[in-house]
C-alpha positions as CSV (number, residue, x, y, z in Angstrom):
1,X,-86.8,-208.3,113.7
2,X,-83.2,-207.8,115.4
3,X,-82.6,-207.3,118.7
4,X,-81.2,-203.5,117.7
5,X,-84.2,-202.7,115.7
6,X,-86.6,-204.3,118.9
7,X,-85.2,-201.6,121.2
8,X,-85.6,-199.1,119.3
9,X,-89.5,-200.1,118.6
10,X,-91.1,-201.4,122.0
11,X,-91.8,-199.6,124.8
12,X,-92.1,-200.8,128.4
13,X,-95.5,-202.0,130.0
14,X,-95.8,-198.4,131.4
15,X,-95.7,-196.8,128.0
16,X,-92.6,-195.1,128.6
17,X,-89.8,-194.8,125.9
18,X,-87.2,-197.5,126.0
19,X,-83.8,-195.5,124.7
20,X,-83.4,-192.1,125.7
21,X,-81.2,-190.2,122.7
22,X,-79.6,-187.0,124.0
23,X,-77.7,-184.2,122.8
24,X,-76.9,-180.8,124.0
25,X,-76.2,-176.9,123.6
26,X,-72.8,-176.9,125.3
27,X,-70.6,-176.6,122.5
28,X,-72.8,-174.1,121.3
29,X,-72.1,-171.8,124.2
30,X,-68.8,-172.5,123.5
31,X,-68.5,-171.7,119.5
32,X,-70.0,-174.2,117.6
33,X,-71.3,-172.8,114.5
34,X,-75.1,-172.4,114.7
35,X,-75.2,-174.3,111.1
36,X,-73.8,-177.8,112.5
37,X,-76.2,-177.1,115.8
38,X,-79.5,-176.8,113.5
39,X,-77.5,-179.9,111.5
40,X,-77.6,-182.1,115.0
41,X,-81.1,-180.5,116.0
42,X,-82.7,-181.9,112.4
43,X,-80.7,-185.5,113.2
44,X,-82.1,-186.2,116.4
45,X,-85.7,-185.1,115.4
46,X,-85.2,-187.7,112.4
47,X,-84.5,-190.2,114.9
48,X,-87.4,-190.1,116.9
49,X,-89.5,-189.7,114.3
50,X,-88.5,-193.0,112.8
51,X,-88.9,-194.6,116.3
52,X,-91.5,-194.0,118.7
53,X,-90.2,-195.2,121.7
54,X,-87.4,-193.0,121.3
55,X,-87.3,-190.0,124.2
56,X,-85.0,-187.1,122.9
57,X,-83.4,-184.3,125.3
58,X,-81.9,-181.2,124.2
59,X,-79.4,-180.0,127.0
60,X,-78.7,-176.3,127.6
61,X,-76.2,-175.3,130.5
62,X,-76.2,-171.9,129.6
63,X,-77.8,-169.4,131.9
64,X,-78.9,-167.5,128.8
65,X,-80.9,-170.6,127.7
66,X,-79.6,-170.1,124.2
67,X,-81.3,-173.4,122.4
68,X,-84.9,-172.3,123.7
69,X,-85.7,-169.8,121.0
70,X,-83.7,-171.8,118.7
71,X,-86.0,-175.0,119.8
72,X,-89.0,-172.3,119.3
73,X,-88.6,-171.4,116.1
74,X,-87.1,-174.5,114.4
75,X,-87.8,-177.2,116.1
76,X,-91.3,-177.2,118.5
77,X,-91.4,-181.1,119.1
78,X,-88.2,-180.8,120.7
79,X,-88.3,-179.6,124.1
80,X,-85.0,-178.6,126.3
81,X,-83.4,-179.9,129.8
82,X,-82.4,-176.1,131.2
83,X,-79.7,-176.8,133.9
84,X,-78.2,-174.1,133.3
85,X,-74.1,-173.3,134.7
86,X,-74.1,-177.2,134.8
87,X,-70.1,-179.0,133.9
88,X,-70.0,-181.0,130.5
89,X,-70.1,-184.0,132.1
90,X,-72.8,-182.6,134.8
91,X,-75.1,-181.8,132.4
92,X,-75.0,-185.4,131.1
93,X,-75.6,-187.0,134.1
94,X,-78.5,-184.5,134.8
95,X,-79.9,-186.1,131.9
96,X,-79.4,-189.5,133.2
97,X,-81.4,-188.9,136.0
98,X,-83.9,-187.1,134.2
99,X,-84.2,-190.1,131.3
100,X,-86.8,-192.3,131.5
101,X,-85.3,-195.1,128.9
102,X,-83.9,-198.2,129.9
103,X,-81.1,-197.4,127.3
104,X,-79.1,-193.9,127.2
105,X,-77.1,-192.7,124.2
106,X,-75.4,-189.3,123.8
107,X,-74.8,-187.4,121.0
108,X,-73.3,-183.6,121.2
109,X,-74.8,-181.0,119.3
110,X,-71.7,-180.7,117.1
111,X,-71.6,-184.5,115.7
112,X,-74.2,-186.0,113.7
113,X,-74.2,-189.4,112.8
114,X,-72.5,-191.6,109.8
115,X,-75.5,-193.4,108.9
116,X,-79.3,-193.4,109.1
117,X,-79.3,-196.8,111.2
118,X,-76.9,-195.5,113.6
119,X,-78.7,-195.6,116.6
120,X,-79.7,-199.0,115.6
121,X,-75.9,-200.0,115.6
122,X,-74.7,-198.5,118.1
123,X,-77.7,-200.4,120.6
124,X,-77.1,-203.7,118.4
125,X,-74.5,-205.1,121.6
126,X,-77.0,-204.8,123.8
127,X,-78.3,-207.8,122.9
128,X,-75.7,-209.4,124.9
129,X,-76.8,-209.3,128.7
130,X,-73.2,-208.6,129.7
131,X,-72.8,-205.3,127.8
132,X,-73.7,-202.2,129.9
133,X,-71.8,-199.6,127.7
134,X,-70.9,-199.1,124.4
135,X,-68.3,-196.5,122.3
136,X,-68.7,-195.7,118.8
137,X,-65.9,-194.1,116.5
138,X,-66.1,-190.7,116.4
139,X,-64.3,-188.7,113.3
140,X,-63.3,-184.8,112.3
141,X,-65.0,-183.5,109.2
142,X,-63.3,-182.4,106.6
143,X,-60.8,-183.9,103.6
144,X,-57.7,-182.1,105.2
145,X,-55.2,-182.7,106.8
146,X,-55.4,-181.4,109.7
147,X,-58.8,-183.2,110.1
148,X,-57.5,-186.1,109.6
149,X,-54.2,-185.9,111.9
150,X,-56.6,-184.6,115.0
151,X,-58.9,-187.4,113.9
152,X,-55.8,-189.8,114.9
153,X,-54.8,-187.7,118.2
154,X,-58.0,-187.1,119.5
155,X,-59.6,-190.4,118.5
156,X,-57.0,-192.7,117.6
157,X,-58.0,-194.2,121.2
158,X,-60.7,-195.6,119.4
159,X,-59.3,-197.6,117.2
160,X,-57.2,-199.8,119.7
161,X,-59.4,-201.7,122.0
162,X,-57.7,-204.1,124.4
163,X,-58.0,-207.8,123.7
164,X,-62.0,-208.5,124.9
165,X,-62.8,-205.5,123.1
166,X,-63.0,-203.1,125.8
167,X,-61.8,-199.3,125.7
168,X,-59.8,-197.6,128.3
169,X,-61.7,-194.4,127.1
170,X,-65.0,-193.8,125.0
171,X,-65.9,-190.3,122.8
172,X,-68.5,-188.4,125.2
173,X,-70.0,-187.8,121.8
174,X,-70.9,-191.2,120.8
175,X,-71.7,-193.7,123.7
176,X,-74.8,-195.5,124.8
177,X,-75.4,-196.8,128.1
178,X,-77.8,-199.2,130.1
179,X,-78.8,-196.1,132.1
180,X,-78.9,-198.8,135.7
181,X,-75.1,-199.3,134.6
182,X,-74.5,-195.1,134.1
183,X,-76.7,-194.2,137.4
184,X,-74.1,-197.2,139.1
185,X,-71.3,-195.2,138.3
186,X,-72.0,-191.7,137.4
187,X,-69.1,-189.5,135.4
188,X,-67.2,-187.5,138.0
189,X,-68.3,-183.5,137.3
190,X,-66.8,-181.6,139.7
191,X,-63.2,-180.9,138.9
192,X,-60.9,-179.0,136.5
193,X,-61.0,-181.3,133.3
194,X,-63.7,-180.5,130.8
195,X,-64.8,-184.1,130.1
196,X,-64.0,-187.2,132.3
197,X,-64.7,-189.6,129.7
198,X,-61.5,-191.6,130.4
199,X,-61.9,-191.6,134.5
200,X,-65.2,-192.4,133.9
201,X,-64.4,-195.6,131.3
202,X,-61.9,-196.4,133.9
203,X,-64.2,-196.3,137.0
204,X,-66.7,-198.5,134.7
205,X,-63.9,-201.0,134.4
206,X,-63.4,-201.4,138.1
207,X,-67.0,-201.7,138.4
208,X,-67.2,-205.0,135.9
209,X,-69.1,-203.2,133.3
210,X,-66.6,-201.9,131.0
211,X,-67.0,-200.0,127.6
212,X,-67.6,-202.3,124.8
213,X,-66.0,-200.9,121.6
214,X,-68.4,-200.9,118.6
215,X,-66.5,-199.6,115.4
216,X,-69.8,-199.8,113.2
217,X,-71.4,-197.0,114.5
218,X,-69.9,-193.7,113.5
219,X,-70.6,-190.1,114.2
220,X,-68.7,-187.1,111.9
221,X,-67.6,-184.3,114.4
222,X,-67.4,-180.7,113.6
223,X,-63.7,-179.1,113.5
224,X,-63.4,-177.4,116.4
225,X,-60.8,-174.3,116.9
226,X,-58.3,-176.1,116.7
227,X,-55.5,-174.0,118.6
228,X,-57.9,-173.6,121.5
229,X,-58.4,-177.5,121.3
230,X,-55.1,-178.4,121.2
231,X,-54.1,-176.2,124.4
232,X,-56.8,-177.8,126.0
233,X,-55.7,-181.2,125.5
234,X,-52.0,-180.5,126.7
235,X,-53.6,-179.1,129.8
236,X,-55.8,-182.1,130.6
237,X,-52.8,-184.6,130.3
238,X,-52.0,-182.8,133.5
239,X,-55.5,-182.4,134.5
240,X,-56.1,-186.0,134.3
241,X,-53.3,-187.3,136.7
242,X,-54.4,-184.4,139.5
243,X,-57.3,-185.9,139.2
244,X,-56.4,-189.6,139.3
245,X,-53.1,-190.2,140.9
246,X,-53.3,-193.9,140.7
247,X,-52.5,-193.5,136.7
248,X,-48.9,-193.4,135.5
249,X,-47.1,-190.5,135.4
250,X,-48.5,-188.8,138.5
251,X,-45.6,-190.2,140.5
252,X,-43.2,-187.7,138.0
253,X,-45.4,-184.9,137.5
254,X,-43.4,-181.2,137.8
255,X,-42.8,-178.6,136.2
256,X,-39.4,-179.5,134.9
257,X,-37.9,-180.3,131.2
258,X,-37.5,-183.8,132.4
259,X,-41.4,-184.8,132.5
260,X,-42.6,-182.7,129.5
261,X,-39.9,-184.3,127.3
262,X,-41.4,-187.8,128.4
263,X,-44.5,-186.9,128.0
264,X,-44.5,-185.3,125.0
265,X,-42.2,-188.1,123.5
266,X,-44.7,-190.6,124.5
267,X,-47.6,-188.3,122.9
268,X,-45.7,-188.1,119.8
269,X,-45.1,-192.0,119.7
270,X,-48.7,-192.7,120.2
271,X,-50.0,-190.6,117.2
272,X,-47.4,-191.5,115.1
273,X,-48.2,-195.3,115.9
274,X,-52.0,-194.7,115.3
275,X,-51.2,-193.2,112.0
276,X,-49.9,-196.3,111.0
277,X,-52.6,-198.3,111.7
278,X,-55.3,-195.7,111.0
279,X,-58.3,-197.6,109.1
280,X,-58.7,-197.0,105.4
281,X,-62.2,-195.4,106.1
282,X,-60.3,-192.4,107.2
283,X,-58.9,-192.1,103.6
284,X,-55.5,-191.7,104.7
285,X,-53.4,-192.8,101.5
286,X,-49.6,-193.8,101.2
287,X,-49.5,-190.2,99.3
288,X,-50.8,-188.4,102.1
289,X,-49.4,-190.1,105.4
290,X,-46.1,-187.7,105.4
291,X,-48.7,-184.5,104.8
292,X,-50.2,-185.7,107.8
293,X,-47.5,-186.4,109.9
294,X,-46.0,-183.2,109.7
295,X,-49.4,-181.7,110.8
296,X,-49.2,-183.6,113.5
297,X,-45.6,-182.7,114.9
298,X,-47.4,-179.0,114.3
299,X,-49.9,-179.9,116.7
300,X,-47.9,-181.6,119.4
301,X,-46.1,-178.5,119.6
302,X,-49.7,-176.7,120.8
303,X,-50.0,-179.5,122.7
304,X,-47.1,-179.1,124.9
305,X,-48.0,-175.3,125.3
306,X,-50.9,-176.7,127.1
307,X,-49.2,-178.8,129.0
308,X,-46.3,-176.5,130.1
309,X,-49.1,-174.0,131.2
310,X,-51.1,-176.5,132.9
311,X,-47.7,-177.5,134.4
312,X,-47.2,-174.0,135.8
313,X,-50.3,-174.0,137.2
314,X,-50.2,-176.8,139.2
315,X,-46.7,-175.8,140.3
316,X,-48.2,-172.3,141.8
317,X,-51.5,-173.7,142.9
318,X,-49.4,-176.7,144.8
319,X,-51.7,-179.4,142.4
320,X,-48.4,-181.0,141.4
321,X,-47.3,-181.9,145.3
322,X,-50.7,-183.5,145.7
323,X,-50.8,-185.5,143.2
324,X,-46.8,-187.3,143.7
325,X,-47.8,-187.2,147.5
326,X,-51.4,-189.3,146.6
327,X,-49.4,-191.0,143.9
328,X,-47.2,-192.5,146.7
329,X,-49.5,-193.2,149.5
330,X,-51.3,-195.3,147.0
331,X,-48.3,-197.2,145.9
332,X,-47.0,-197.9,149.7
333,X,-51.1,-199.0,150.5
334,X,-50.8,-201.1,147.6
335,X,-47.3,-202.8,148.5
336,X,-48.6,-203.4,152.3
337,X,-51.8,-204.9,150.8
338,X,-49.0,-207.3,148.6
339,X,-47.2,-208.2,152.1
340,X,-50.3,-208.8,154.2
341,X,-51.6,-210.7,151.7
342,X,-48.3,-212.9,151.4
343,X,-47.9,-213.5,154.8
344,X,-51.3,-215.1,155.0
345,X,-51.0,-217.5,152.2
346,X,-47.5,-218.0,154.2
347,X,-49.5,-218.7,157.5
348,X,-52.6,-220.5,155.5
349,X,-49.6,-223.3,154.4
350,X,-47.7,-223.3,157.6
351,X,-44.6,-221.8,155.8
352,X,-44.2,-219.2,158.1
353,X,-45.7,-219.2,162.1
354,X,-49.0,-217.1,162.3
355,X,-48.2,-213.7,164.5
């Protein structure tokens, strides 16, 4: 028996569950199609049922505790975690702490997995005592185009680990944690950005337990709308240096021609570059790359409507300021942290008399 399969199997000398599979009602709150919800709700019932030491939660934020009757009706053995008004990523972390597995995976209510061993796969690096988190691939739906070219914008992240296999960001809808490493380093929940998946991946990283990238275990994604999703991901490039100055960019952030033309030039570079490289399982064919590219310079333009609004915001609501003010208080702490540091090693060799 693997490792993978072993987790999935045993529990724990106290009897309780050791992986913890959730997935949640948030997207249906915000217009998932009830087909694709029931879809997710059937999956994750599936799963436990093929392993018993599987715990499943069914999240619902919303204060109208819309999965309940849906639970009810459909699905009885499934019982939901109300916490209701809760963020995206505050919901998940309620989950956490509500989990009993040793092992946590998430899966949202509008993605449904690849394969019938996927939760197998996706707990297979776990093996390795040094992995605390792992990211799967996560992919749109759909034949398209326009599938496919969000596929590469959204995801494309996912495709381009760093050299030990470690992403800078993981898909919210397709992770697994040890749930010691997660309750470590909870996701921030309480600012303007819908999901902190890439904070979170980055505070990981600082902690020594980065995000291992598994491409083997893959989840299909409903099509979101995709106007609304494309505003929304101009306005969290924004979003995301407000609410982590240290990154790049926050040092130029305005609302002037200057930075949106970078930005969206680098944007635009990124997906094209993806789209190069984008693997064959995507069935993106020498026939269909231009098709695709063209829907992507449609979408960049929603994009930078997001931004540009986001932009405006932060001019009026002074987020801007902050952010090139923090931006530069951290980058001055930083450069007397270098010169401290060099006047010791100076002092430590006798190359320069100690104060």
């Amino acid at each position: 028996m693997s490792e993978s399969m072993s987790l999935t199997s045993r529990s724990n000398e106290m009897g309780k569950p050791s992986v913890t599979l959730v997935t949640e009602a948030y997207n249906l709150a915000e217009g998932q199609s009830e087909a694709s919800f029931l879809r997710a709700l059937q999956t994750v019932l599936q799963i436990g049922q093929r392993h018993p030491s599987v715990e499943v939660i069914v999240l619902d934020p919303t204060r109208e505790h819309v999965a309940a009757p849906i639970l009810a009706e459909r699905f009885p053995q499934l019982k939901a975690l109300h916490v209701p008004g809760m963020t995206y990523d505050g919901q998940k972390n309620a989950a956490a702490r509500a989990a009993q597995g040793e092992f946590l995976v998430f899966l949202d209510g509008d993605c449904v997995p690849q394969s019938d061993d996927w939760l197998n796969v996706i707990l297979a690096p776990f093996a390795q005592p040094h992995v605390h988190a792992v990211g799967g691939l996560t992919i749109y739906e759909g034949d398209d185009v326009t599938s496919k070219a969000m596929t590469v914008m959204d995801f494309g992240f996912l495709f381009e680990p760093d050299a030990q296999g470690h992403l800078g960001c993981y898909a919210s809808n397709n992770v697994a944690f040890r749930r010691s490493a997660y309750l470590s380093v909870m996701a921030p929940d309480d600012g303007v950005m819908r999901s902190y998946c890439y904070k979170h991946a980055q505070l990981l990283a600082r902690a020594g337990t980065p995000v291992h990238a598994h491409h083997d275990a893959k989840v299909f994604h409903e099509l979101p709308d995709v106007r609304k999703e494309r505003l929304r991901r101009g306005y969290d490039h924004a979003a995301a240096l407000w609410e982590d100055p240290v990154l790049d960019g926050a040092s130029k952030i305005a609302q002037d021609e200057a930075f949106i033309e970078a930005v969206m030039a680098e944007q635009a570079a990124m997906a094209f570059s993806r789209l190069k490289t984008a693997p064959a399982f995507l069935g993106i064919g020498p026939d269909q790359k231009e098709a695709v590219r063209q829907e992507m310079v449609r979408l960049l333009e929603l994009d930078r409507q997001g931004l540009v609004e986001a932009l405006a915001q932060g001019e009026a609501d002074g987020s801007n300021a902050r952010t090139r003010a923090a931006h530069a208080a951290e980058a001055s702490r930083l450069r007397a942290a270098r010169r401290s540091m060099g006047r010791r090693l100076l002092e430590r060799f006798r190359l320069m008399p100690a104060k």
